[in-house]
Residue, then its C-alpha position, 0 to 999 in steps of 0.5 A: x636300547x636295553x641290549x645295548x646297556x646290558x652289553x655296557x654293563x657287562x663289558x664294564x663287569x668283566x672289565x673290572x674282574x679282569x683288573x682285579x685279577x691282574x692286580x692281585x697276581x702281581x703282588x707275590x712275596x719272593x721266596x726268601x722272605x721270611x716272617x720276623x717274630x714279634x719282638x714280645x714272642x718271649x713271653 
Protein backbone atom coordinates (compact mmCIF):
# COMPACT_ATOMS: atom_id res chain seq x y z
CA UNK A 1 0.00 0.00 0.00
CA UNK A 2 3.00 2.29 0.76
CA UNK A 3 4.63 1.37 -2.83
CA UNK A 4 1.70 2.40 -4.15
CA UNK A 5 1.30 6.19 -2.67
CA UNK A 6 4.90 6.71 -3.18
CA UNK A 7 5.00 5.75 -6.80
CA UNK A 8 1.29 8.43 -6.94
CA UNK A 9 3.44 10.74 -5.35
CA UNK A 10 6.30 10.50 -7.56
CA UNK A 11 4.44 10.56 -10.78
CA UNK A 12 2.71 13.52 -9.52
CA UNK A 13 6.27 15.45 -8.73
CA UNK A 14 7.66 14.55 -11.88
CA UNK A 15 4.56 15.28 -13.54
CA UNK A 16 4.56 18.68 -12.32
CA UNK A 17 8.40 19.25 -12.84
CA UNK A 18 7.78 18.40 -16.40
CA UNK A 19 5.16 21.43 -16.84
CA UNK A 20 7.04 23.68 -14.97
CA UNK A 21 9.88 23.03 -17.74
CA UNK A 22 7.45 23.11 -20.81
CA UNK A 23 6.05 26.32 -19.62
CA UNK A 24 9.06 28.24 -18.95
CA UNK A 25 10.68 27.50 -22.13
CA UNK A 26 7.82 28.70 -24.01
CA UNK A 27 8.23 32.34 -22.98
CA UNK A 28 11.22 33.42 -24.84
CA UNK A 29 11.50 37.06 -25.98
CA UNK A 30 12.22 37.35 -29.79
CA UNK A 31 15.48 38.91 -30.75
CA UNK A 32 14.39 42.14 -32.11
CA UNK A 33 13.23 43.21 -28.79
CA UNK A 34 14.65 45.72 -27.45
CA UNK A 35 14.61 47.57 -23.87
CA UNK A 36 12.89 51.19 -23.54
CA UNK A 37 14.61 53.77 -21.24
CA UNK A 38 12.77 54.97 -18.74
CA UNK A 39 11.44 58.08 -19.62
CA UNK A 40 13.49 59.60 -16.13
CA UNK A 41 16.82 58.28 -17.53
CA UNK A 42 17.74 61.98 -18.25
CA UNK A 43 18.49 62.91 -14.75
Amino acid sequence: MWILIFIIALLFVLGSGLLLLRTANSHKIPDNVKAQPYQDDDD
